[in-house]
C-alpha positions in Angstrom: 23.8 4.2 17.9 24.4 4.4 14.6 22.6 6.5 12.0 22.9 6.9 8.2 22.9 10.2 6.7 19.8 10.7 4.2 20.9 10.8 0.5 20.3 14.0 -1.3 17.5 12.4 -3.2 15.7 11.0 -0.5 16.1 14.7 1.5 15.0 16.3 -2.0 11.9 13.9 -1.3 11.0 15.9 1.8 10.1 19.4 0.2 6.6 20.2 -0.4 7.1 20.7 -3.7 8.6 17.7 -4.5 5.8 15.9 -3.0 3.6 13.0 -5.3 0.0 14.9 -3.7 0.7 18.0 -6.2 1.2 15.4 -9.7 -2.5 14.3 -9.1 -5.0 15.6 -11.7 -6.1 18.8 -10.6 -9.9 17.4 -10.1 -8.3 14.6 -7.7 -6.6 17.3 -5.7 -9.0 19.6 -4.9 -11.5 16.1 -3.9 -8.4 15.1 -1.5 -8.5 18.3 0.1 -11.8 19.3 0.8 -12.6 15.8 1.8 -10.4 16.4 4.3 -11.0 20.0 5.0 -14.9 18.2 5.4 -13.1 15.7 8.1 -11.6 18.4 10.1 -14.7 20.7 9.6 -17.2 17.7 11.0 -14.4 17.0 14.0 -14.7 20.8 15.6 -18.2 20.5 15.5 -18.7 17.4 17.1 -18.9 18.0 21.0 -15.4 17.2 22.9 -16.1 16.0 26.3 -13.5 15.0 28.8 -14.4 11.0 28.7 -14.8 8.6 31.4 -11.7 6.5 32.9 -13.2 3.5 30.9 -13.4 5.2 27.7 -10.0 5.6 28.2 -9.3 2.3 28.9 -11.7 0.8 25.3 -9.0 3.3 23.6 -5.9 2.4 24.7 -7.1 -1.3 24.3 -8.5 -0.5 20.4 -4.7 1.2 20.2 -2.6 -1.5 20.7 -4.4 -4.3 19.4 -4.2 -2.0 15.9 -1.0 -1.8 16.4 -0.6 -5.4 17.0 -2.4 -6.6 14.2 -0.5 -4.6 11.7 2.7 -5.8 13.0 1.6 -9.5 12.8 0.7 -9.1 9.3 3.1 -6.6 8.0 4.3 -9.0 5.2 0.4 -9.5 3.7 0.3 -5.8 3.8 3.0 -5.0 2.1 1.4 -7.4 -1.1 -1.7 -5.8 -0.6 -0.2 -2.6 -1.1 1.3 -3.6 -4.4 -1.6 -5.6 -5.4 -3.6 -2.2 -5.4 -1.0 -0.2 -6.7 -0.9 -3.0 -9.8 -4.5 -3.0 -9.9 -5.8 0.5 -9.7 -2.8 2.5 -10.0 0.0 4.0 -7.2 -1.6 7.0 -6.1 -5.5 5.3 -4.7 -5.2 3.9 -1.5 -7.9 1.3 -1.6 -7.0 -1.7 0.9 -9.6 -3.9 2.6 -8.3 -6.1 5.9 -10.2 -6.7 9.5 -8.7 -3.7 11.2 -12.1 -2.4 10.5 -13.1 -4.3 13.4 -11.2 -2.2 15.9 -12.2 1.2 13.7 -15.8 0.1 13.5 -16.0 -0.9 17.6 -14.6 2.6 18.3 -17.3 4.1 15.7 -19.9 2.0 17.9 -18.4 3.0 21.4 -16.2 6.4 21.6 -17.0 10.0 20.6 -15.8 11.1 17.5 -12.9 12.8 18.5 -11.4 9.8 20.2 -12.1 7.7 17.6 -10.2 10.3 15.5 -7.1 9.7 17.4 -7.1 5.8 17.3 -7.5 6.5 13.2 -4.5 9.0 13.5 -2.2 6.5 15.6 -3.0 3.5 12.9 -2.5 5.6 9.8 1.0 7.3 11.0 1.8 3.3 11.7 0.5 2.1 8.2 2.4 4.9 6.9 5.6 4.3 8.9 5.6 0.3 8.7 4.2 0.0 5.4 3.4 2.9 3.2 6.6 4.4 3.4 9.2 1.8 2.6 7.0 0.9 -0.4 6.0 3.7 -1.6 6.7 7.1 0.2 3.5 8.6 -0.1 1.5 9.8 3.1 -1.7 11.6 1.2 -2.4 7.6 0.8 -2.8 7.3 4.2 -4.2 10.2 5.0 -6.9 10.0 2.8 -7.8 6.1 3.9 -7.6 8.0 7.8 -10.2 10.6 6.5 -12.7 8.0 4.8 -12.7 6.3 8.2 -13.2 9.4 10.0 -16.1 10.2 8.5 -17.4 6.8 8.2 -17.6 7.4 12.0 -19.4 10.6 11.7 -21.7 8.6 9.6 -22.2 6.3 12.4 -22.7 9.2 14.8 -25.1 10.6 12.3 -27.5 7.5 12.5 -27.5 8.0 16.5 -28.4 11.6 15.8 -31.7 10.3 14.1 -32.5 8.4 17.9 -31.9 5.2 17.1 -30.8 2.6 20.1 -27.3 1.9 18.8 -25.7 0.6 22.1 -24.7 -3.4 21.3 -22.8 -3.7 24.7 -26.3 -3.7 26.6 -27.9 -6.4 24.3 -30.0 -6.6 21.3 -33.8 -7.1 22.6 -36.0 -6.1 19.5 -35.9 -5.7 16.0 -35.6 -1.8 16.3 -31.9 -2.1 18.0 -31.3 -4.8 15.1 -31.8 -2.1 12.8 -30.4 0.5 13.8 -27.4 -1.2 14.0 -27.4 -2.6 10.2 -28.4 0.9 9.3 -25.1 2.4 11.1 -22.7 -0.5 9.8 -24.2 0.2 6.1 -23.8 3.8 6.8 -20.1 3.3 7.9 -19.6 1.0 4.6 -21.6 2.9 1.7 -19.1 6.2 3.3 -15.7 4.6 2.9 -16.3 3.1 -0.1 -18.4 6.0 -1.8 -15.6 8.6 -1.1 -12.7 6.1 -2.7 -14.9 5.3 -5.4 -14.5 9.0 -6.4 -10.7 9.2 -6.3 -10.6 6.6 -7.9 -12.9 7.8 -11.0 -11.0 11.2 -10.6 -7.5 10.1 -10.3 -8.2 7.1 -13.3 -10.5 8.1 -15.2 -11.4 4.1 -16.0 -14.5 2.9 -15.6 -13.1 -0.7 -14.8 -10.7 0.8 -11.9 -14.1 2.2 -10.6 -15.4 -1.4 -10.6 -12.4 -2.9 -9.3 -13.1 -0.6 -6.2 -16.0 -3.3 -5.0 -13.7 -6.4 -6.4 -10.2 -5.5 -4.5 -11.9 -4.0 -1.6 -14.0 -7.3 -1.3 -17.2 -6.0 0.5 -18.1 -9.4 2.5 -15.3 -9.2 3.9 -16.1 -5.6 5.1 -19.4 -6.5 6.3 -17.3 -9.9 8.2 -15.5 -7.0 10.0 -17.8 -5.1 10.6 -19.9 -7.6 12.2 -17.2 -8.7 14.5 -16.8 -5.2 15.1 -20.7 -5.2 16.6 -19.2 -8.2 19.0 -16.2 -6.0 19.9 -18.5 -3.4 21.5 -20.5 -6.1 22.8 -17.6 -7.3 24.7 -15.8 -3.7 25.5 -18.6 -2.5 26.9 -20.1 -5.4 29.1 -17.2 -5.3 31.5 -15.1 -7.4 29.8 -13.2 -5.6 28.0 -10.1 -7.3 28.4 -11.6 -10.2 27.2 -11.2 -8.6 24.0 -7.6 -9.5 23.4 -8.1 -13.0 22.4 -10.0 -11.9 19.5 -6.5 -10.7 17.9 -5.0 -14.3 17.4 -8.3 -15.3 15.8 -8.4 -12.0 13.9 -4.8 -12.3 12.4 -5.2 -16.0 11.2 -8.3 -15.4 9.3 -6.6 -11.7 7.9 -3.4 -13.9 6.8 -6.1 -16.6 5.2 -8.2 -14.0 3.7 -4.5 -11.9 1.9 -3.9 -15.6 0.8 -7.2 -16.0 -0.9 -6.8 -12.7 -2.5 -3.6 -13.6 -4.0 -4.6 -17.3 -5.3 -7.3 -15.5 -6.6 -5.4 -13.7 -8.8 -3.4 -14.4 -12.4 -0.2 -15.8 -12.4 1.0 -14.1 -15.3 1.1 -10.3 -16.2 3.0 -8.6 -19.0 4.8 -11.9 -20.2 6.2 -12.5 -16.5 4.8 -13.4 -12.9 2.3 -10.8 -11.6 2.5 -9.5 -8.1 1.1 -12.5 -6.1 2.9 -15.3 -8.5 6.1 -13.4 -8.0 6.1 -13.1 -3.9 5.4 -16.6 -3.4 8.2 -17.6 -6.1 10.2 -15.3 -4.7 10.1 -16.3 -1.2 10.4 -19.8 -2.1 13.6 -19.0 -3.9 14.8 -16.5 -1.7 14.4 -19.1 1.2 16.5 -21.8 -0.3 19.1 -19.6 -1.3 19.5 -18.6 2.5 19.5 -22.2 3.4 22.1 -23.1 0.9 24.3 -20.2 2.3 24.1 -18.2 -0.8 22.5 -15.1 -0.2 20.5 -13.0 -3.1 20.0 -9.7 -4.9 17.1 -7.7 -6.0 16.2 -5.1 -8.8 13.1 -3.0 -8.6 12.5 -1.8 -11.9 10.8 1.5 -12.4 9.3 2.7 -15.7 10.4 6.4 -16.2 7.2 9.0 -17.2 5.1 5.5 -18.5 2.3 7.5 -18.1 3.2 9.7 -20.6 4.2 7.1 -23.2 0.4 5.9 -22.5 -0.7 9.6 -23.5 1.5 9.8 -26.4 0.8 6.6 -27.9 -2.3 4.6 -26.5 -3.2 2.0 -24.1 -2.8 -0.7 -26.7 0.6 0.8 -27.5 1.2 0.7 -23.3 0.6 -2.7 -23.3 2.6 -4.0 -26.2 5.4 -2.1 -24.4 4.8 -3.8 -21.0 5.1 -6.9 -22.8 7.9 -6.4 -24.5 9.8 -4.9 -20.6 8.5 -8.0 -19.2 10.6 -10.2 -22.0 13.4 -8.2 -22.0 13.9 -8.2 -18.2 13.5 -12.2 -19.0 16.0 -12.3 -21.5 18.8 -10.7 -20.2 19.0 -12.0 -16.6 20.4 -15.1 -15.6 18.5 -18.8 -15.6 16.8 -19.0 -11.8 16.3 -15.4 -12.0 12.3 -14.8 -10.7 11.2 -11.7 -12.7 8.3 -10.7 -11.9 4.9 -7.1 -12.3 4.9 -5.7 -8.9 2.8 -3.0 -10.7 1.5 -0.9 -13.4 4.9 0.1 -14.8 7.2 -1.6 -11.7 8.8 -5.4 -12.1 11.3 -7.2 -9.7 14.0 -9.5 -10.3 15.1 -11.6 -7.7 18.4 -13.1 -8.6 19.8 -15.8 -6.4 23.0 -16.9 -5.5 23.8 -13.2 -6.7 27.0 -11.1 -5.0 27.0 -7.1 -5.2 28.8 -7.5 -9.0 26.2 -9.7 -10.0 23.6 -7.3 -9.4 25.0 -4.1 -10.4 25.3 -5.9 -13.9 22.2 -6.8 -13.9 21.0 -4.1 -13.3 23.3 -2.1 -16.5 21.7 -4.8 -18.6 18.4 -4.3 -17.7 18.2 -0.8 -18.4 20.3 -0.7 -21.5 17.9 -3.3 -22.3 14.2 -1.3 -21.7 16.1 1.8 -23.3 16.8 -0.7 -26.7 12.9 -1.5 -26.5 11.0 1.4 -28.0 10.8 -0.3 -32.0 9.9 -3.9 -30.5 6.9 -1.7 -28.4 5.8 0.1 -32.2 6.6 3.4 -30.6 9.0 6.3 -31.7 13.0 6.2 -30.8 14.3 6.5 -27.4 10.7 6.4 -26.2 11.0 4.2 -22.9 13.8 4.4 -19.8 13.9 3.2 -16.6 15.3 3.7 -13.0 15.9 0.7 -10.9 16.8 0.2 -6.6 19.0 -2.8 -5.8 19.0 -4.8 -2.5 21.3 -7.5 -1.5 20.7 -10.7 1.3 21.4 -10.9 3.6 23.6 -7.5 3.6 20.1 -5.3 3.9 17.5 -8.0 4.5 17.1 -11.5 4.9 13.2 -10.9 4.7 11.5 -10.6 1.4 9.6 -7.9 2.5 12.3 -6.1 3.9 14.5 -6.6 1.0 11.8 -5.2 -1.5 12.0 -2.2 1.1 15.2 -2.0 0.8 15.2 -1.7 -3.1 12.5 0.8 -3.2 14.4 3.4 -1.1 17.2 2.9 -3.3 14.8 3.3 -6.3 12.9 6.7 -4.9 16.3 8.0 -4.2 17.7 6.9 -8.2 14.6 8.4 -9.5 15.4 11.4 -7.6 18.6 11.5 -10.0 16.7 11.5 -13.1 15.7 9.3 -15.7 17.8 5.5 -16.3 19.1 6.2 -13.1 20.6 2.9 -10.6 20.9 3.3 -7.3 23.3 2.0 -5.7 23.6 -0.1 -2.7 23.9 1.7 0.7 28.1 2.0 1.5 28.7 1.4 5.1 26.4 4.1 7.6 26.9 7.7 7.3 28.3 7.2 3.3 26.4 9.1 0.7 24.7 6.6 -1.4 26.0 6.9 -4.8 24.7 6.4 -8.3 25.9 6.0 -12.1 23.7 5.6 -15.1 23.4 2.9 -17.5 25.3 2.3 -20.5 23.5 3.4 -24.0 20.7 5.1 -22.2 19.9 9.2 -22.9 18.7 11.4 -20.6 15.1 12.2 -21.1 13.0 13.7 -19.0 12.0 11.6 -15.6 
């Protein structure tokens, strides 16, 4: 088997004190971690019973069909994970799809601790399959883990008050009816309470804080957790099994409802194609490149420090800049090039029928352009840089997906390198992966 050996940026990436979790604001921290010093706290004092063979069963069960589901719709994550990054910012995990059905069901059916360790087995596979070729950062997914956890507890605190919560034996008065609306509001009102916090702490923006109840789309919440309610019906009325065929059903109506989301959205965004506009452009272009026998290659485009041009000069000023990135990037590829916001201060260029040369110039350009744009953005000299990741098809993906993955690990590990960084594309396995910087761009800090 072959293996490649781990750049020096992307090890440098490893180290606790490089980590994104010690950037947040200082109020954000210290939320994140006794929230989850609050998670672990309410986990040792729940009772831990050795469970019954079929409790054992409804949890391997829950476990793969997560597992499942997330595979079958890896490509809609991925977008969703961008869309939120675009929308609230890079560091708020807020992400609404109908694995709260399985989450909720276990809520409903398993003690707490067990229905801690489905939530730790589909957040180290969000993080591993989604999270982490995006982005890199696992206090995203650990917090999301956390908010469910003690959604849970939540649930297992509405029990505590005596109320018949036990779906799988039927629903024969009005009382069992509302104890179960009271424990799926209870599970709902937790999640999204604790992210609406991080979000106020780590933005500061009242319309982020709104945006909370818009991207995390609360019917569909209450959809999932009502077929959650029928999960537990079915898990616990001896036919369990039964509950497999809910996962075709469940991913067609996820896929449907990541389409809505991005229909529902813009098209354009800083002068270019925003995040959803850009995927579906991209993939149509990508696609008949393939066909034609042509291949592609893509830039992810990183702003360097935008936050503190934002500080220095202004949101108005931010925006102007933005703008101005989104017609430079424009300008200086080539015609058919999709460029496109992936998020706050990130674009993508998809070029097709580009070779390896083709790309790396595109990529000189595009820096030497951003670093030309501070007077066009009404800011100060040598006020904006940039770091870009490069990906070529079908050399390290024939997937869109997979090549956006592809350019972000070569972007985390240019960014590693400094400011107006490009990263290379990977040599052959166990090659260091190499970098130059762009012409007429200073070093400023990252």
């Amino acid at each position: 088997m072959r293996h490649r050996r781990r750049s020096g940026g992307e090890l440098r990436a490893w180290v606790p004190s490089n980590w994104a979790l010690w950037k947040l604001p200082t109020a954000a921290l210290a939320y994140l971690l006794l929230t989850e010093l609050g998670a672990v706290a309410v986990l040792v004092a729940s009772p831990l019973e050795v469970p019954p063979p079929a409790l054992l069963a409804v949890l391997g069960l829950l476990c793969a069909c997560t597992v499942l589901h997330t595979e079958f719709v890896i490509g809609f994550e991925h977008i969703r994970l961008r869309m939120t990054a675009h929308t609230l910012g890079r560091n708020i995990a807020v992400r609404t799809d109908l694995t709260t059905v399985w989450t909720f069901a276990a809520a409903l059916m398993l003690p707490l601790w067990m229905t801690a360790a489905l939530v730790v087995l589909m957040q180290v596979h969000m993080y591993w399959r989604v999270i982490r070729p995006l982005d890199g950062r696992p206090f995203r997914a650990v917090f999301a883990g956390v908010t469910i956890v003690l959604a849970a507890a939540g649930v297992r605190g509405v029990e505590g008050l005596g109320l018949p919560v036990q779906p799988w034996d039927g629903i024969v008065d009005i009382t069992e009816l509302g104890a179960l609306l009271c424990v799926s509001v209870a599970y709902m009102v937790t999640q999204f309470g604790l992210m609406a916090v991080v979000v106020a702490l780590v933005s500061r923006d009242l319309g982020k804080i709104r945006a909370v109840g818009t991207a995390g789309m609360p019917m569909l919440e209450v959809t999932a957790a009502c077929l959650g309610v029928l999960l537990a019906n079915l898990l616990g009325s001896g036919l369990a099994w039964t509950a497999v065929l809910m996962v075709p059903a469940l991913l067609l109506l996820d896929r449907g409802t990541a389409e809505h989301q991005l229909e529902a959205t813009a098209r354009e965004d800083a002068g270019v194609l925003n995040t959803s506009a850009w995927h579906r452009t991209a993939q149509g272009a990508l696609r008949r490149a393939i066909s034609a026998g042509q291949g592609a290659g893509l830039l992810v485009i990183d702003l360097d420090q935008f936050w503190r041009f934002n500080e220095a000069h202004g949101a108005a000023a931010g925006d102007r800049a933005l703008a101005a990135v989104g017609r430079a990037l424009k300008d200086c590829g080539r015609d058919g090039d999709v460029v496109g916001r992936l998020g706050a201060d990130e674009f993508a260029v998809l070029a097709p029928a580009a070779d390896t040369a083709d790309v790396a110039r595109l990529a000189q350009r595009a820096l030497a352009a951003v670093a030309g744009l501070p007077s066009a953005a009404g800011a100060g000299p040598a006020a904006l840089t940039a770091s870009t990741g490069m990906a070529i098809c079908p050399r390290d993906a024939v997937e869109l997906h997979e090549l956006l993955a592809a350019a972000d690990r070569s972007l985390r590990a240019a960014k590693q390198d400094g400011p107006s960084s490009i990263g290379a594309l990977p040599p052959p396995p166990g090659a260091e992966l190499l970098r130059r910087r762009a012409p007429g761009t200073t070093p400023v800090e990252q």
